[in-house]
N, C-alpha and C positions, 0 to 999 in steps of 0.2 A: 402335460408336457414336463420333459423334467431338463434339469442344470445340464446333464451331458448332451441331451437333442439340442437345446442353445448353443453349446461350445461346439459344435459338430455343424451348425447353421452358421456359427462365426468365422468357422475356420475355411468354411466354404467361401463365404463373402472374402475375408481380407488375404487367405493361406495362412498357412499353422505357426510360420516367422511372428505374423501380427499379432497373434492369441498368445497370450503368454498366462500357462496354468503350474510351471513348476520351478522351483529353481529359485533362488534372492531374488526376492520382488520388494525388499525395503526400500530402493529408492523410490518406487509408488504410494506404498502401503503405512509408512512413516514420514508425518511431518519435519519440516525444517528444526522446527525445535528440539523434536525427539520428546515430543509429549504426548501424541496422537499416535497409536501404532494399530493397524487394522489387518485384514486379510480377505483378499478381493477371492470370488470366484474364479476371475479372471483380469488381465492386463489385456486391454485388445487398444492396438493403434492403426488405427484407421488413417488412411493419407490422401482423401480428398472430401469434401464436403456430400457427393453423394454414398460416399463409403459411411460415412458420420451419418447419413440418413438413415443407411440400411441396419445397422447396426442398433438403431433406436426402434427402426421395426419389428427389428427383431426381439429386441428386449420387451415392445412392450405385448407383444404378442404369446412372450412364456411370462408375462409379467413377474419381471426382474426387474430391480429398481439400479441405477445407473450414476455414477459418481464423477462427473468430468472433472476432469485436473490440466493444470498448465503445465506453469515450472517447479508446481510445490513447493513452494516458498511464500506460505502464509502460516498468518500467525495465531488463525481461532479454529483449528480442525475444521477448517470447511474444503479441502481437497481427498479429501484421503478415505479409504473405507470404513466403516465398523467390522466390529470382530465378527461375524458371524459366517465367514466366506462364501455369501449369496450375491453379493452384488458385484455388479460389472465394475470396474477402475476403467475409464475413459481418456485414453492419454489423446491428446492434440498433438503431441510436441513435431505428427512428420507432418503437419498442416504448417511448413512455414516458408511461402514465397512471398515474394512483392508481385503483387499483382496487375499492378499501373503505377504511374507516378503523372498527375494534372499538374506542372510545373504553375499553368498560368489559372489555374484554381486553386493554387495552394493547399494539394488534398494529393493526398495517396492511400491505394487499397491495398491492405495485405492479410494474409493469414493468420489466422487466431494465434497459432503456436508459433510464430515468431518471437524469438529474443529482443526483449523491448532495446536493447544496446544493438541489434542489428537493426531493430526499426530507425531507431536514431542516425545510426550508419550511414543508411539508404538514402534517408533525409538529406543528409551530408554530402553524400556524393552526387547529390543533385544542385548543391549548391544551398538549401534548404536548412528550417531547422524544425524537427519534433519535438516540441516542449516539456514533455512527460519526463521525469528523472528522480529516479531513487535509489537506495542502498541493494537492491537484490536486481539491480538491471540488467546486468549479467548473465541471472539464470532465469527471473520471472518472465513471461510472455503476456502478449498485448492482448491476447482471450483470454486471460486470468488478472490482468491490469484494469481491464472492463468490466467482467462480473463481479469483481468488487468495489468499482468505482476507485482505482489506488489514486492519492494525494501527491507526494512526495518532496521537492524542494522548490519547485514552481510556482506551487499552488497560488503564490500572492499577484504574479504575473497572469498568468495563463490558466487556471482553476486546475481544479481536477480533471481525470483522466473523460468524465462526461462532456466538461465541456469542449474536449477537444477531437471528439468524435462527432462525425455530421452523420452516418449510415452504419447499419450491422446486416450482416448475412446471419439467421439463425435457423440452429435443425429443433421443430417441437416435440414434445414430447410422444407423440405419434409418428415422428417422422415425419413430419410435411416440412418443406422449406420454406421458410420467409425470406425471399429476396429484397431485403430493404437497404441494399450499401447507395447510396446517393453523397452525389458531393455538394448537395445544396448547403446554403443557408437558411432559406427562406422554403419552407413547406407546410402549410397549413389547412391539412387534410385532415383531421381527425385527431384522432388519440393517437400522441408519439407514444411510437411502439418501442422506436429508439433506447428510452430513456425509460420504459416499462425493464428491460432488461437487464442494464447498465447497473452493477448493483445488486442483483437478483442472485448472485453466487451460485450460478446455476440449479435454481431451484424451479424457472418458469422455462430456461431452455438451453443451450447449446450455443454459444457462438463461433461461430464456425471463419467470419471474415469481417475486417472493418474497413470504413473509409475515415482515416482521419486529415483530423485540420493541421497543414502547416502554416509556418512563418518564415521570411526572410532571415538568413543569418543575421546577426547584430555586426556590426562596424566592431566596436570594442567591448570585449567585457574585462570587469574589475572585481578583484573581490577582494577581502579585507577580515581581521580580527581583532576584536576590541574590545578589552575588559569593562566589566562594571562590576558595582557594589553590590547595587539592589537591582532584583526585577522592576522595581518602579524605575531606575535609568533604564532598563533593557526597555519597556514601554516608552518610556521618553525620544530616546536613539532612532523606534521605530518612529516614531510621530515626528521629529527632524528628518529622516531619511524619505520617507513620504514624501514632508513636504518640499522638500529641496531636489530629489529627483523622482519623485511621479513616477508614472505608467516605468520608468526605467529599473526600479528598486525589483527586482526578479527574485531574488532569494533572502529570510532573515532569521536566522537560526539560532536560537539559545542551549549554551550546556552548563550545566549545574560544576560546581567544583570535584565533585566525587563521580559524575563521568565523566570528565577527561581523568582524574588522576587511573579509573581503571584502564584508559587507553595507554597510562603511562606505563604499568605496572604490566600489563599482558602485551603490549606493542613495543618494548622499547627502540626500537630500529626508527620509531615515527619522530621527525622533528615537530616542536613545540614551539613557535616563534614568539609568542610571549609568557610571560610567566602565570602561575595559578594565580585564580581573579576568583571571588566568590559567583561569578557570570560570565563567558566568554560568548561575546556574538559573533556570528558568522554572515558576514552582509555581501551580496553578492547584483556590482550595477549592470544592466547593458544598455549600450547607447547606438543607434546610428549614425551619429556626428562624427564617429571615428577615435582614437583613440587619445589624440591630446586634449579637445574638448571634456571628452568622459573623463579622465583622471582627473584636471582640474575641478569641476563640478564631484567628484567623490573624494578628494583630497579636500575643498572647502568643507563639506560636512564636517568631515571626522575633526578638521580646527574649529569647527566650530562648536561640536560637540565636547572636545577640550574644553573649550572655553567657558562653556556651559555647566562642566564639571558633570554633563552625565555619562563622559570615559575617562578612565586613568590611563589610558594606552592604547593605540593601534599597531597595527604591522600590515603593510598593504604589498599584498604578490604583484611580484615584479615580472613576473613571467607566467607563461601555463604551468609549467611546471610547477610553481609557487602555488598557484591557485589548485592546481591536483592536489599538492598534499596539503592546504588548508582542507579542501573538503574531505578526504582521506582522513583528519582530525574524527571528522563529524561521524564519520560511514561506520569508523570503529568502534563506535558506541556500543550498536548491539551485540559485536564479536566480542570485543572484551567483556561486555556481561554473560555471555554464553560462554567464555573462558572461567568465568568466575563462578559459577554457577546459576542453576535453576533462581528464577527470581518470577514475581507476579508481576505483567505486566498490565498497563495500563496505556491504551490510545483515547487518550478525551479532547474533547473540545471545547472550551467557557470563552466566553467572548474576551477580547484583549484588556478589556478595560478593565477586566475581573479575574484575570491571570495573578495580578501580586498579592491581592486576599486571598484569594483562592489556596495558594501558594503556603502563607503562611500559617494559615488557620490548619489545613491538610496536614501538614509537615507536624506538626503539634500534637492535632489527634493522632498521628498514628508513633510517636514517640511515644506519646504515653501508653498506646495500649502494647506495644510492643517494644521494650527499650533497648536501645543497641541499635533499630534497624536503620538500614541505609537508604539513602533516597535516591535514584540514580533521575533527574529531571532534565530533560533535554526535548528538541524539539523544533518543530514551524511554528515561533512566536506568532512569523507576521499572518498566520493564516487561525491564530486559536486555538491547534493543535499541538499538547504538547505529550511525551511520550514520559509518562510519570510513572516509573517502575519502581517496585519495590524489593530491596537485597535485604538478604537474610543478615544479622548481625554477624559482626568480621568472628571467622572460626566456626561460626553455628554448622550444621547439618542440613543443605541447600533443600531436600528433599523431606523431612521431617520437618523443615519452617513450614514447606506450602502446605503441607498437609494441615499442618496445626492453625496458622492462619492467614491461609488466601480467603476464608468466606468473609473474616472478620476485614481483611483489610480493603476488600472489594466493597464493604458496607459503607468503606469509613469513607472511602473516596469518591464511589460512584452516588452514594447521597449529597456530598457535597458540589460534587459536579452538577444533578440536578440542581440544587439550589439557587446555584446560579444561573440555571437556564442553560447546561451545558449538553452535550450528549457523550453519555458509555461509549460509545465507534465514531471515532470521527474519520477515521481511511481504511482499516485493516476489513473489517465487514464484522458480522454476526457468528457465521459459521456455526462451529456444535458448540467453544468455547462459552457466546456472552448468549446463548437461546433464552437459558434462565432471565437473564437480566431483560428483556425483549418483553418476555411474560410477565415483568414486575413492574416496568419501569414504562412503559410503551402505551398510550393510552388505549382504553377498551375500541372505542372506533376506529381508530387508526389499526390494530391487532386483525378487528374485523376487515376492513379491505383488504387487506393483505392475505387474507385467510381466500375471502370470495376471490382474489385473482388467483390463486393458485389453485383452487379447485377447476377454477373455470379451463386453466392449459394445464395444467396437470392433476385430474383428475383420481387418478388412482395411485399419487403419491411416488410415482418413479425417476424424479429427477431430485438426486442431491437428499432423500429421507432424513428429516432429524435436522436441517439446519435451516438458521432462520427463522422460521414460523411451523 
């Protein structure tokens, strides 16, 4: 069988609109980054989950191996093709309706390729809330928010993107369908298959639909910014915040001095409500009790945080509007480092306790093996997750740094992370980017199960080749 009798079986299945073989196909074939640049045999967009079936029959029938993509908007080449122009590019993006809304089960099912900002939406106009939230919410989708398990600025509330899905609809790599959207809580039937996939970066299947878990609106939310010294206050700040509002403390986010001043220097339009702090936190309450209760209880903290001398300043949003562009602060991080240039990034994870060693020892090593370089350190303190990147020295050559050393400075960091018991991906996934590290870092047993499940539903290697395992 050859590539043109496939394209001639696709174009039957979806019509010749869906099949997309000529013409700019970068926004497919090119990651967000602009690091990742590949060339699909084909773009084919399928617009309902048995079209997504046929489609995988077909491939694996000329055995073609098959790339699903969301919103493309990750960050370790795990959406996008290799160079070799054999493989299918799988877009989602017309899989996107609301499919139900269980008001009094606090669950809604919708379409893989929805807009996680219209998932929220949806939420919203039901009276509802989705608790999933981060910087690409805009264009990412809720079936690429899932195959990668994404994190975001919830995490300390509400977990990851896993915990907040109860069911998934998925197409195998043979085409068969798993109907498993359920709005349960409680199912204990066997091996969650759920949670087999969630994460899988489309390497064991196709997500095709989810049911996730909502939550009532909050009464009031607050959010707030507040310098410190040291990351041992930004730790401290957390461990006051906890303990004085609990289950309410939904957001706590730290940025190093040298990411905000790039927000300064590429965003100047952004206001700055307090001045540069060697640490800026990003704390974010909500409450039920309504909105004078909640300010007093987040207005006691931060005096008393004062008091305690682990802030020198807060500035507390006075309105939404206030609170948009505090986290609008936060969001610009990764723009303004991609205004600056190409830089190595890092999404790790060390446990809170071990974030200010971590921190300092890091910073040191990689001074000295490369001097001049920048640290851009920011992040979901409260969840252990911090996004430790590294800039080329001010003036350097953005793309002759990485070449020269991203091996060495992925050495310096990703062993120290182990050291502390941390992990190389803590939200982004594996994808083609961190594989190597996967095979280095990743114990022999654990390598192995991972190996025996994807043999076992993908068999002859056609979902997602090359990433992950």
């Amino acid at each position: 069988m050859t590539s043109a009798a496939l394209l001639d079986e696709l174009r039957t299945l979806l019509g010749p609109a869906q099949v997309l073989c000529e013409g700019d196909l970068s926004a497919w074939e090119r990651d967000w980054r602009k690091r990742w640049h590949g060339r699909a045999l084909a773009v084919v967009r399928p617009g309902s989950t048995e079209e997504v079936a046929q489609v995988l029959q077909a491939c694996a029938r000329h055995g073609i191996s098959v790339v699903p993509q969301g919103g493309n908007t990750g960050l370790v080449g795990g959406g996008v093709p290799d160079d070799s122009g054999t493989q299918v590019l799988l877009s989602l993006a017309r899989l996107n309706r609301v499919r139900s809304i269980d008001r009094a089960n606090l669950t809604m099912t919708v379409d893989a390729g929805m807009v996680l900002q219209s998932v929220q939406q949806a939420a919203a106009d039901a009276g509802l809330l989705f608790a999933l939230s981060l910087a690409a919410e805009g264009s990412c989708t809720i079936g690429g928010n899932l195959a990668t398990n994404a994190g975001g600025t919830q995490v300390l509330r509400y977990g990851n993107a896993r915990e907040l899905c109860l069911g998934l609809e998925v197409v195998t790599a043979q085409g068969e369908v798993w109907h498993g959207l359920t709005g349960l809580r409680k199912d204990n039937t066997g091996y969650d298959l759920r949670d087999l996939f969630i994460g899988s970066e489309g390497t064991l299947g196709v997500i095709t639909a989810a049911t996730l878990k909502l939550y009532p609106q909050p009464a009031a939310s607050l959010t707030a910014l507040a310098r410190c010294e040291t990351l041992d206050d930004c730790v401290a700040l957390l461990g006051l915040a906890q303990a004085r509002l609990g289950a309410g403390l939904t957001g706590f986010e730290v940025m190093n001095q040298f990411s905000l001043s790039l927000v300064r220097r590429h965003f100047t339009q952004l206001a700055h409500p307090l001045p540069p702090a060697p640490w800026t936190v990003l704390l974010e309450y909500a409450d039920a009790d309504g909105v004078d209760p909640a300010r007093s209880r987040f207005e006691a903290l931060l005096e008393a945080a004062l008091a305690q001398g682990v802030i020198g300043d807060a500035a507390v949003a006075e309105s939404l509007a206030q609170s948009a562009a505090m986290w609008h602060l936060r969001e610009a991080i990764p723009l303004a480092q991609s205004e600056e240039g190409l830089n190595v990034k890092h999404d790790i994870s060390v446990p809170v306790s071990a974030i200010p060693t971590f921190c300092e020892r890091t910073d040191a090593a990689l001074r000295a093996a490369v001097p001049g370089v920048r640290l851009v350190n920011f992040g979901h303190l409260g969840d252990g997750n911090l996004h430790y990147n590294v800039q080329c020295p001010e003036g350097g050559e953005a793309s002759q740094f990485l070449a020269t050393h991203e091996p060495a400075i992925n050495a310096i960091v990703y062993d120290a992370v182990q050291a502390c018991g941390g992990s190389f991906s803590a939200e982004h996934g594996v994808g083609a980017l961190k594989r190597h590290e996967m095979e280095q870092r990743k114990s022999p047993v654990a390598l192995g199960l991972m190996r025996a499940i994807k043999q076992a539903l993908d068999p002859h290697g056609l979902l997602n080749p090359g990433r992950v395992v």
